[in-house]
C-alpha positions in Angstrom: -40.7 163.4 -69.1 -42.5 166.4 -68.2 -45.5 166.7 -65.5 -49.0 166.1 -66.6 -49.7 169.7 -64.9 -47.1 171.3 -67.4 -46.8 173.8 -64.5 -43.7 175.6 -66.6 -46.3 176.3 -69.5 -48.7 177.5 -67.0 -45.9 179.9 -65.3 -45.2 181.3 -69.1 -48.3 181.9 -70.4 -49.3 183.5 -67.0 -46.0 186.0 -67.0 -46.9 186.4 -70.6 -50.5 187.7 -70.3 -49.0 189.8 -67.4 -45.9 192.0 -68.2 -43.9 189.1 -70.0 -41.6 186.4 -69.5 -38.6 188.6 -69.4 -39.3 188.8 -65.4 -38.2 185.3 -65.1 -34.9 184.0 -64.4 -33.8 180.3 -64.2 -30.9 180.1 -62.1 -27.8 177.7 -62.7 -28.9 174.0 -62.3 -27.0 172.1 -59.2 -26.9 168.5 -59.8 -25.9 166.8 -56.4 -26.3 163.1 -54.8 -24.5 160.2 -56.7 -23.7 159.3 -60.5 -26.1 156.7 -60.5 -28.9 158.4 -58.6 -28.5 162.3 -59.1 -30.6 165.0 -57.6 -31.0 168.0 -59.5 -31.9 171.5 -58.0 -33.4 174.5 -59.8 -34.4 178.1 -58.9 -37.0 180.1 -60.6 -36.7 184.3 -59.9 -38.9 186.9 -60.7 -37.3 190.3 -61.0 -34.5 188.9 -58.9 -36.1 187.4 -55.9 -36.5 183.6 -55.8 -39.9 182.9 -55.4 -39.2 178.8 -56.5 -37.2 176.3 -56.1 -37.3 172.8 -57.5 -35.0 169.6 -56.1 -36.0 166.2 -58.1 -34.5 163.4 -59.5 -34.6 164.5 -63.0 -33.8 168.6 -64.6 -37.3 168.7 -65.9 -39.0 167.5 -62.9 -37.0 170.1 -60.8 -37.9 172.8 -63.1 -41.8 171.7 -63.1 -41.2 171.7 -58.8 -40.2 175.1 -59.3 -42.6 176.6 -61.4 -45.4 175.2 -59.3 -44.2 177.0 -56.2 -43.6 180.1 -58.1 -47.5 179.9 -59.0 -48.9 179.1 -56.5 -46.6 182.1 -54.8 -48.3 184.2 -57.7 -51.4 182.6 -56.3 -51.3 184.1 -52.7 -50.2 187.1 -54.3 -53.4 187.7 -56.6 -50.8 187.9 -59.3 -53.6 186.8 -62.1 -55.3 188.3 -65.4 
């Protein structure tokens, strides 16, 4: 289930209104910890630097982790409309 925030649909619409999506990378997911309890790892690049990276118990949550980091990255950068 994805996060309330929907930080991933906030990341896209931003990178759309601002030179498009194609910027964005996804890297391979890592899963890790145990069958029964995994951990899953994500990171989220922008023209080939990572600027996020999501660990949480689920793929969706790790990619919502990520995508918050990368905006509030984008944040500190002034990177807005």
């Amino acid at each position: 289930m994805s996060s309330p925030n929907h930080y991933r649909m906030q990341l896209n619409n931003l990178l759309q209104a601002n030179g498009g999506t194609g910027r964005l990378h996804w890297g391979e997911p890592i899963k890790g910890g145990f069958e029964h309890s995994p951990t899953w790892t994500v990171i989220a690049s922008l023209d080939g630097m990572e600027y996020g990276r999501g660990t949480r118990g689920t793929l969706g949550a790790a990619k919502e982790e990520a995508a918050r980091q990368v905006l509030r990255r984008l944040s500190a950068l002034n990177f807005t409309n």
